[in-house]
Backbone as a chain_set.jsonl record, in Angstrom:
{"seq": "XXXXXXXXXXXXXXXXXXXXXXXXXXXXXXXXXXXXXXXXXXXXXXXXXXXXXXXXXXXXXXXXXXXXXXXXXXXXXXXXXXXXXXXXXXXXXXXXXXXXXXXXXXXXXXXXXXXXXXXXXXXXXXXXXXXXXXXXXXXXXXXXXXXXXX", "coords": {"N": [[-60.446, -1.681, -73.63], [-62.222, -3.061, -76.454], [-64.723, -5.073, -76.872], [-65.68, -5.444, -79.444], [-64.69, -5.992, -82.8], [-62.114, -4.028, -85.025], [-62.962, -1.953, -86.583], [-65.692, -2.806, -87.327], [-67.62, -1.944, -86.279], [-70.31, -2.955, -85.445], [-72.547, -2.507, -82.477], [-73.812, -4.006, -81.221], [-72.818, -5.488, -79.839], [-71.806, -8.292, -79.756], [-69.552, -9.123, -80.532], [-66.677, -10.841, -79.183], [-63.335, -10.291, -78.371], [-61.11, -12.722, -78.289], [-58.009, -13.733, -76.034], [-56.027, -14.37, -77.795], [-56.068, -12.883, -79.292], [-58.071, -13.366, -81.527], [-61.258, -12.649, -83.187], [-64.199, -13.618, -82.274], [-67.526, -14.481, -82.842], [-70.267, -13.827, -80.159], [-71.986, -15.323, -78.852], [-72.725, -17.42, -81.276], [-75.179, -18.858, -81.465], [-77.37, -17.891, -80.464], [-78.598, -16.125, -81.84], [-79.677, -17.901, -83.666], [-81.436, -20.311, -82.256], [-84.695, -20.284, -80.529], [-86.336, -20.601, -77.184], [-88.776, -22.879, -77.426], [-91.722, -25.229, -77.373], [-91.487, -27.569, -77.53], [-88.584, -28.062, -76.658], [-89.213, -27.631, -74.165], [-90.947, -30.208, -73.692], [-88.838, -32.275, -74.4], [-87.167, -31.705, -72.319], [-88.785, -32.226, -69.675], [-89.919, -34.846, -70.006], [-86.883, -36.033, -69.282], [-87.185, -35.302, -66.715], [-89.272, -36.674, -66.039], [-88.492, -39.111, -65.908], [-86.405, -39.073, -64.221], [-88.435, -38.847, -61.464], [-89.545, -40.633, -61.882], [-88.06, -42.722, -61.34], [-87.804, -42.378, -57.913], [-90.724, -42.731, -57.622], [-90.261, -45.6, -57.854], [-88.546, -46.285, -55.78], [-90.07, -45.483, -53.721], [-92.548, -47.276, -53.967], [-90.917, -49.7, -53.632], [-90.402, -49.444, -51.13], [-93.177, -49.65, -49.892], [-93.433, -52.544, -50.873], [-91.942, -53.358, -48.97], [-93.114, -53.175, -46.713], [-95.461, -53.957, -46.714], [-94.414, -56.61, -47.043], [-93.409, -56.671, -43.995], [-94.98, -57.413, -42.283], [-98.396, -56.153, -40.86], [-98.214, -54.198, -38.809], [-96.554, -52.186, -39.983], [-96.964, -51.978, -42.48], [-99.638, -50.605, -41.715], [-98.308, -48.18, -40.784], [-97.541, -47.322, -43.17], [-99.27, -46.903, -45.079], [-100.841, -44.755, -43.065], [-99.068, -42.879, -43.465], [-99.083, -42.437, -46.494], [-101.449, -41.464, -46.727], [-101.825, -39.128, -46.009], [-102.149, -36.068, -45.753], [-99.459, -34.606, -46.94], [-98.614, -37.451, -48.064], [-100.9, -37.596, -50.419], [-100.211, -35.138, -51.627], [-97.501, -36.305, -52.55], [-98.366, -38.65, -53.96], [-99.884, -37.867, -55.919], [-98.009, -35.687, -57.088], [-96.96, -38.235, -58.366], [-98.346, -39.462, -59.911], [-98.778, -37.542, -61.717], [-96.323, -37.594, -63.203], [-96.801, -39.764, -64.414], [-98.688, -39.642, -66.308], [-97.173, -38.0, -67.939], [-94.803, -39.56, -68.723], [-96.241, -41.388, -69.611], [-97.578, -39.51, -71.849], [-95.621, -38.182, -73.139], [-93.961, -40.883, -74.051], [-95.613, -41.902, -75.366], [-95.542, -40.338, -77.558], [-92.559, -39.713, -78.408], [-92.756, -42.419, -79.501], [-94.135, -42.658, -81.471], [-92.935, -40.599, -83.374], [-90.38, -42.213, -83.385], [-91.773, -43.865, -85.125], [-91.185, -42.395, -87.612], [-93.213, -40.399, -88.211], [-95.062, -37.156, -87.705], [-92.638, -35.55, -87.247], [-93.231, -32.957, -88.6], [-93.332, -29.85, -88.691], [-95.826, -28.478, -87.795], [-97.281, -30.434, -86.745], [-95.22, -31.369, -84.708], [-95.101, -29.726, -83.089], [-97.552, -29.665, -81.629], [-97.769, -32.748, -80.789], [-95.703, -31.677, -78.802], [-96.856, -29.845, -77.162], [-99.283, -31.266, -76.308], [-98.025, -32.611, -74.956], [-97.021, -31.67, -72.456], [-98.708, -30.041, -71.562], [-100.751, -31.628, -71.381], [-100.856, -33.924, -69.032], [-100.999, -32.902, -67.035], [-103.906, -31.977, -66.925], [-104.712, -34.466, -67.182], [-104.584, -35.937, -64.628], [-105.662, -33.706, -62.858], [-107.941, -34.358, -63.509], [-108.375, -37.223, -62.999], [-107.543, -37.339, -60.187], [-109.727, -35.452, -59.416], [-111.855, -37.403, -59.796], [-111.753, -39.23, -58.549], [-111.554, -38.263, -55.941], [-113.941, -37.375, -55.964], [-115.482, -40.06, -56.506], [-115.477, -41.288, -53.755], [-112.506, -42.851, -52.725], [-110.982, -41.795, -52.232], [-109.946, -39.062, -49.862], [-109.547, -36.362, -47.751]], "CA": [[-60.388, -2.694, -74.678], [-63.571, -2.764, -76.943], [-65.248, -6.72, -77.391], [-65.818, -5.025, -81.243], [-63.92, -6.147, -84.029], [-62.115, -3.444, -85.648], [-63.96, -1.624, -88.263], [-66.976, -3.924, -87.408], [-68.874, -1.388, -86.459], [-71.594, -3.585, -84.62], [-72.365, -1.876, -81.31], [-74.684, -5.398, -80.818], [-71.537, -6.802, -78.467], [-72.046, -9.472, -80.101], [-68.632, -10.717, -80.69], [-65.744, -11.158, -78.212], [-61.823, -10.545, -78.448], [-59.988, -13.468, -77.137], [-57.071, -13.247, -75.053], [-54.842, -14.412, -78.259], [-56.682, -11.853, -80.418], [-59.01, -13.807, -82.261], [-62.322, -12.424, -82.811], [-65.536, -14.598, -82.981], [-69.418, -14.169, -82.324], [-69.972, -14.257, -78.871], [-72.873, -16.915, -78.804], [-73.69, -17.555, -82.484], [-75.945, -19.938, -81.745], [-78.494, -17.198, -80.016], [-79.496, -15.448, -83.498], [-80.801, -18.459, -84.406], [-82.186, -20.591, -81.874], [-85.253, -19.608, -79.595], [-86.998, -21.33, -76.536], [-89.531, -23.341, -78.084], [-92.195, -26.176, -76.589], [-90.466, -29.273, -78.116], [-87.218, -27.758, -75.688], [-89.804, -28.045, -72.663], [-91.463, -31.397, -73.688], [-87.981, -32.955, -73.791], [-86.72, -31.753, -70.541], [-89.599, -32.38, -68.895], [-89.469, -35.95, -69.767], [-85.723, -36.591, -68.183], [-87.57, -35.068, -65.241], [-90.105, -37.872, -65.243], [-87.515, -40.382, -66.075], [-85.462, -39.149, -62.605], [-89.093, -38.669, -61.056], [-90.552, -41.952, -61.862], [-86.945, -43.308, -60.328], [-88.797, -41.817, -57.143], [-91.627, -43.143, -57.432], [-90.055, -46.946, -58.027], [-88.176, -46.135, -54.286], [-91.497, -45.586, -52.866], [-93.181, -48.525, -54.561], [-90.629, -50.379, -53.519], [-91.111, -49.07, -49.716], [-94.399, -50.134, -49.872], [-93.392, -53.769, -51.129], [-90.965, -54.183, -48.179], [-93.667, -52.617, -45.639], [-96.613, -55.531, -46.674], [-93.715, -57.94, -46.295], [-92.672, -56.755, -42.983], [-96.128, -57.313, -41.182], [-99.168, -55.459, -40.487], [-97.89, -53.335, -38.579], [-95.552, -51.373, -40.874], [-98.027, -51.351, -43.878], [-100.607, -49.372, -41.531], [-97.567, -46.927, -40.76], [-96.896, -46.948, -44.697], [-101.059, -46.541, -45.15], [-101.158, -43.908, -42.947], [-98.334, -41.655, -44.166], [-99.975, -42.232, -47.727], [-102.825, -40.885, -46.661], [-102.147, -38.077, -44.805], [-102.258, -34.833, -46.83], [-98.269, -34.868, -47.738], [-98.704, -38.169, -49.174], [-101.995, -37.139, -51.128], [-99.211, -34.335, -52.369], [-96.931, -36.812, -53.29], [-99.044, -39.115, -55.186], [-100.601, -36.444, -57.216], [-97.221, -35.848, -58.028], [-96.458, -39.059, -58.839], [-99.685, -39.668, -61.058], [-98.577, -36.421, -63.112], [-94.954, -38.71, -63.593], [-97.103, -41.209, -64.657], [-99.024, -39.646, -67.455], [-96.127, -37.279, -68.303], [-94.472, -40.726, -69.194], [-97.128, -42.142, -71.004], [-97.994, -39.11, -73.317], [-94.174, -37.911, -73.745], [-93.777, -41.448, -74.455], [-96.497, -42.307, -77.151], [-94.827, -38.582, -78.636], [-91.485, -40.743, -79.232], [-93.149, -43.48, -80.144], [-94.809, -41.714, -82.815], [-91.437, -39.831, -84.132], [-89.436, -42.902, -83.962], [-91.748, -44.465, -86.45], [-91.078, -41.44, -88.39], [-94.549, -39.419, -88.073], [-95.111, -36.236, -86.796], [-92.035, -34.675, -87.726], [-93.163, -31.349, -89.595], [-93.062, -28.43, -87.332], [-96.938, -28.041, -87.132], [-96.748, -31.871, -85.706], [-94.287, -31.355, -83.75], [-95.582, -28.622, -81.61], [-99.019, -29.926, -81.431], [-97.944, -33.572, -80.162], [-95.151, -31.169, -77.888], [-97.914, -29.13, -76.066], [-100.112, -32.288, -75.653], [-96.94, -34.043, -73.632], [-96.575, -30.526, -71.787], [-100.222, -29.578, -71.056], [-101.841, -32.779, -71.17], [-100.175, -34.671, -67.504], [-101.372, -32.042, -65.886], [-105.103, -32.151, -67.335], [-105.063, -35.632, -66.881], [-104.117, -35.907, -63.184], [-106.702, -32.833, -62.233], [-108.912, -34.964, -63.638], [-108.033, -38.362, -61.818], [-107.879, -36.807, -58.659], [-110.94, -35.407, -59.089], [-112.405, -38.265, -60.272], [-110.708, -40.339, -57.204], [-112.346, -37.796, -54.982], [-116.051, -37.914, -56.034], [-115.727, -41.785, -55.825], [-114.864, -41.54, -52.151], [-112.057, -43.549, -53.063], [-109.673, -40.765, -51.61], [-110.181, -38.222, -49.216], [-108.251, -35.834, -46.785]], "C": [[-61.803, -2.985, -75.153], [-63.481, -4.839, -77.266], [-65.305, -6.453, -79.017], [-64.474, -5.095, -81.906], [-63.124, -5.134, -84.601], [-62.945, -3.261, -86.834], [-65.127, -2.457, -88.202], [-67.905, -2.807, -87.164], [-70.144, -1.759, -86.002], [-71.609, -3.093, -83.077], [-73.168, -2.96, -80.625], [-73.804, -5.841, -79.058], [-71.799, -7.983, -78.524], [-70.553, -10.449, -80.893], [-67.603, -10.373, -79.317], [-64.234, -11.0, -78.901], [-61.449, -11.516, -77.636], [-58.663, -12.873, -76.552], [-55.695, -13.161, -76.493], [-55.242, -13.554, -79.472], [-57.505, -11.813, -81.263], [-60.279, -13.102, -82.297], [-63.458, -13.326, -83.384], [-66.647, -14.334, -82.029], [-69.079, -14.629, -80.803], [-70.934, -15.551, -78.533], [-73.232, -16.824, -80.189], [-75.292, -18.364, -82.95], [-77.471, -19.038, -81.553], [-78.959, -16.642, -81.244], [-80.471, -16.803, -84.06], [-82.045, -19.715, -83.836], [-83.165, -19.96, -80.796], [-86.081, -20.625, -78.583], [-88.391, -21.651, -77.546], [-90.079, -24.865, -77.074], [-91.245, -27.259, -77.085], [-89.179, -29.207, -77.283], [-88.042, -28.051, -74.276], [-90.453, -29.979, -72.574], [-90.195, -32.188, -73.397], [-86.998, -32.73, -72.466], [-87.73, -31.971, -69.325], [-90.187, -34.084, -69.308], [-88.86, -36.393, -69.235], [-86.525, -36.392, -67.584], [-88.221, -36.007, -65.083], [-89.873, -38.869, -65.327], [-86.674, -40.387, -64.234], [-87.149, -39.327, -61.748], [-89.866, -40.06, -60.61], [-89.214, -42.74, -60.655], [-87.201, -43.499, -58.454], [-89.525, -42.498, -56.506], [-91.307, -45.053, -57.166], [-89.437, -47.109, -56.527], [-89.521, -46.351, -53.323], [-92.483, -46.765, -52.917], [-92.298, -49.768, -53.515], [-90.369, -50.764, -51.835], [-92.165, -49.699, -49.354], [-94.552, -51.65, -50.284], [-92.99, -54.616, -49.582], [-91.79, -54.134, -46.996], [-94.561, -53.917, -45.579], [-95.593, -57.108, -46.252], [-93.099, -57.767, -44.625], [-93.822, -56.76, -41.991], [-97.306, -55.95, -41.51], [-99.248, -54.017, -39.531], [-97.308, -51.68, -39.299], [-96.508, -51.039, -41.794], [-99.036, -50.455, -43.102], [-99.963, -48.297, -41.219], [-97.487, -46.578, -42.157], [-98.309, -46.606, -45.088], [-100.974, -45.218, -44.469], [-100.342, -42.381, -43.051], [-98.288, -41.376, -45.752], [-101.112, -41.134, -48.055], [-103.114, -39.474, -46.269], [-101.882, -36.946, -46.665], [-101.056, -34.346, -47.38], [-98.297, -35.801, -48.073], [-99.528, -38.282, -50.039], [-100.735, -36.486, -52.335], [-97.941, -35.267, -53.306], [-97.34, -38.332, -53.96], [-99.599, -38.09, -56.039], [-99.836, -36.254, -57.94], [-96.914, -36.949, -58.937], [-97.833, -39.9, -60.234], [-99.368, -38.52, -62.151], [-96.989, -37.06, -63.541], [-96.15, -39.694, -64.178], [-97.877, -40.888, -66.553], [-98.062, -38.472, -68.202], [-95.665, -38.212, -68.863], [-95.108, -41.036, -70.124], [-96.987, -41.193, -72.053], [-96.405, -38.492, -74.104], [-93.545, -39.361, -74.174], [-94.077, -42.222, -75.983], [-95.518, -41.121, -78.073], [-93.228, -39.165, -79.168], [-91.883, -41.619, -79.209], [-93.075, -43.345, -81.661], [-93.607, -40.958, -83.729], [-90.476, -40.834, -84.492], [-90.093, -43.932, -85.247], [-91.351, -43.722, -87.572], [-92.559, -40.194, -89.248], [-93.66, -38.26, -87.388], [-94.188, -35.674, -86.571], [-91.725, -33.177, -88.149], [-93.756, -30.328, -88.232], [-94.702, -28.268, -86.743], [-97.54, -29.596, -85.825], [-96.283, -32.005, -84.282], [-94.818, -30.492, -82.687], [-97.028, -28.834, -80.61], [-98.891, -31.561, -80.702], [-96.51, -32.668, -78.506], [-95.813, -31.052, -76.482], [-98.999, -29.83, -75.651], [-99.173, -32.82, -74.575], [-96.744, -32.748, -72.703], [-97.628, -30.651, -71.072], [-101.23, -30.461, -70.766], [-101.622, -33.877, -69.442], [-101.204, -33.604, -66.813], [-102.982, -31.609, -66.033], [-105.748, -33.65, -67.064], [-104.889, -35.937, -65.596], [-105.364, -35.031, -62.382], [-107.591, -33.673, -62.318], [-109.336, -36.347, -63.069], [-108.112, -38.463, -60.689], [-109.311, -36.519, -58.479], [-112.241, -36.41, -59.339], [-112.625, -39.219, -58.853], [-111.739, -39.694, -55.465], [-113.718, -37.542, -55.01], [-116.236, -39.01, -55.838], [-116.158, -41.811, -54.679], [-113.703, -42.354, -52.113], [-111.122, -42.767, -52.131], [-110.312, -39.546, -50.725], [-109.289, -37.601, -48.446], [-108.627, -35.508, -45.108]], "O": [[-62.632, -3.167, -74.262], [-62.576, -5.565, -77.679], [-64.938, -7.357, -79.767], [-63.454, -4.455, -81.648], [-63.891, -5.21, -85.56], [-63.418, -4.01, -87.689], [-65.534, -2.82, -89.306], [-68.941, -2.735, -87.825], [-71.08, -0.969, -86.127], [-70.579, -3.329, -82.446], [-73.233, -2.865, -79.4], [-74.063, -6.222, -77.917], [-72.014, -8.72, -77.561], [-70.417, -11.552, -81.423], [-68.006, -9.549, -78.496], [-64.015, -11.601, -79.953], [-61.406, -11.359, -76.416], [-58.358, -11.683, -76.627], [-54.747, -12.376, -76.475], [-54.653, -13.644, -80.549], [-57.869, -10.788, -81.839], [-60.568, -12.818, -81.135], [-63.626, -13.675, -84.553], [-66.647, -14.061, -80.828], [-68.197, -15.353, -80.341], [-70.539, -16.594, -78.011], [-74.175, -16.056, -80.387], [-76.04, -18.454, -83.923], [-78.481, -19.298, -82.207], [-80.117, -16.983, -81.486], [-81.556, -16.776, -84.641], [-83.067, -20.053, -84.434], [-82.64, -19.105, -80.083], [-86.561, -21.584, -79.188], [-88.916, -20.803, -78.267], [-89.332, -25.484, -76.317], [-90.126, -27.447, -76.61], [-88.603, -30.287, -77.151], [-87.488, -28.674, -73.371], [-90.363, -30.738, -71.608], [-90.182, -32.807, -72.334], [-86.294, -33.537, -71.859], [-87.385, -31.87, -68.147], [-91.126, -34.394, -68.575], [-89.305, -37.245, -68.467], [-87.198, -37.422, -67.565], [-88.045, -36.549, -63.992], [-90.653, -39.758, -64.985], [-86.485, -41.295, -63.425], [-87.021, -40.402, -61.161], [-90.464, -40.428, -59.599], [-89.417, -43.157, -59.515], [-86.864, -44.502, -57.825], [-89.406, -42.903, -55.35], [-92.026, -45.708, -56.411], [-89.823, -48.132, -55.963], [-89.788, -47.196, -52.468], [-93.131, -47.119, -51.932], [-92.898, -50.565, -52.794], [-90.198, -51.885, -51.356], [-92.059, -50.402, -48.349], [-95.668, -52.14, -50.112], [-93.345, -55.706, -49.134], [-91.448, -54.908, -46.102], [-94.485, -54.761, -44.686], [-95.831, -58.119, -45.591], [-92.415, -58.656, -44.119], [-93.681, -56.163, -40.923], [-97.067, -54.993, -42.246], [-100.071, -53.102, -39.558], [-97.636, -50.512, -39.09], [-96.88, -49.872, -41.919], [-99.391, -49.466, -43.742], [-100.63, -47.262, -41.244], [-97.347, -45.372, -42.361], [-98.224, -45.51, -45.643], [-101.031, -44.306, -45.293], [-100.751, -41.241, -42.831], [-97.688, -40.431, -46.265], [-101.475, -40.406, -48.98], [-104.174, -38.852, -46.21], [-101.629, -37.083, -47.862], [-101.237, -33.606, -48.347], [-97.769, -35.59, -49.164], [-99.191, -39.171, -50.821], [-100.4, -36.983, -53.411], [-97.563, -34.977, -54.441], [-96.447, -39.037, -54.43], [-99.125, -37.955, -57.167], [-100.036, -36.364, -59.15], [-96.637, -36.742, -60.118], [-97.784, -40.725, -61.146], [-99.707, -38.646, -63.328], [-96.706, -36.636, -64.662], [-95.613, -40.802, -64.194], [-97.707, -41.546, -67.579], [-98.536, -38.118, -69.282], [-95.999, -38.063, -70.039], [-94.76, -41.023, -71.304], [-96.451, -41.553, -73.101], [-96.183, -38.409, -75.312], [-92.465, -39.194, -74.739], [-93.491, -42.715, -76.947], [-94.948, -41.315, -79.147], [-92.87, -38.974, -80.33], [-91.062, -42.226, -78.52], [-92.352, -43.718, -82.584], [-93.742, -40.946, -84.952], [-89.781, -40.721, -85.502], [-89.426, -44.568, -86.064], [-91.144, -44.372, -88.596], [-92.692, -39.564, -90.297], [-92.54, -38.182, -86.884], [-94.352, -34.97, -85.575], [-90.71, -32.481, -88.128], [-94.426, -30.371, -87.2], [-94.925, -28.004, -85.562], [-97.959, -29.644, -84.669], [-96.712, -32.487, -83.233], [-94.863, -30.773, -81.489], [-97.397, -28.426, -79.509], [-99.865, -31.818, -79.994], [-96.54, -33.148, -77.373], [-95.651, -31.589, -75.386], [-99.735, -29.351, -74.789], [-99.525, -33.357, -73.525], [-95.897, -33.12, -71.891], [-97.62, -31.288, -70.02], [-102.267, -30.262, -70.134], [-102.607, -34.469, -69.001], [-102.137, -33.903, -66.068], [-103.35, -30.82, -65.163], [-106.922, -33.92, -66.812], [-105.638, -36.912, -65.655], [-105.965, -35.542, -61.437], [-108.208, -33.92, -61.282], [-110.494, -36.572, -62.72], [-108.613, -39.404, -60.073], [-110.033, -37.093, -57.664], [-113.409, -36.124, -59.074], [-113.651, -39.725, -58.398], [-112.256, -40.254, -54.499], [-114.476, -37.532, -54.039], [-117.113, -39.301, -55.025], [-117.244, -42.347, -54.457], [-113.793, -42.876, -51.002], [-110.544, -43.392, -51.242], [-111.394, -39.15, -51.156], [-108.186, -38.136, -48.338], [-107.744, -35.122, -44.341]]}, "num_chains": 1, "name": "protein.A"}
């Protein structure tokens, strides 16, 4: 049984026979859309929407630890500190300006800027490429202080 249309003549395999005989494109949608940054900028927002979620658990760890004595906050201090919680602040500082600049980026669109495709890609690949420029740079900033260390 051929996926081709009669007489179609497309050797693509680009459409499908259904079961009740119908024939239609098999994805039509693929001819015309293609991965593009503006598809990574907004999924990589949700992520720092569930991510930050995360981070507000941990925060909020760290609220219940100072209220539960001295004790507890130097256990919650020193599993901060240690070189898996280094790892997961770092992460949580690249959630942080992931937020901010994918945020200003709908800011900026819902006033109705920044719209036209050359716009668009150019405040995209700032909310993509920029978290992660800004964070290297924090850290390393954090660690010339002495502020942080491992």
């Amino acid at each position: 049984m051929s996926n081709l249309p009669q007489g179609a003549g497309d050797p693509t395999g680009r459409y499908v026979r259904h079961p009740n005989g119908h024939v239609a494109p098999m994805s039509p949608f693929t001819d015309v859309w293609r991965w593009h940054v503006t598809m990574t900028a907004s999924i990589l927002f949700r992520v720092t929407i569930g991510a930050a979620t995360v981070g507000a658990v941990l925060l909020l760890a760290w609220v219940a630890a100072v209220a539960a004595g001295p004790e507890a906050y130097a256990k919650v201090l020193a599993c901060s500190s240690s070189p898996f919680g280094l790892f997961i602040w770092f992460g949580l500082s690249l959630v942080l300006f992931s937020f901010l600049l994918n945020g200003t980026r709908h800011l900026i669109n819902d006033a109705g800027k920044g719209l036209d495709l050359k716009s668009a890609n150019l405040m995209a690949n700032i909310a993509v490429w920029g978290p992660l420029v800004l964070t290297v740079l924090f850290w390393v900033i954090l660690f010339a202080a002495g502020k942080v260390s491992l």
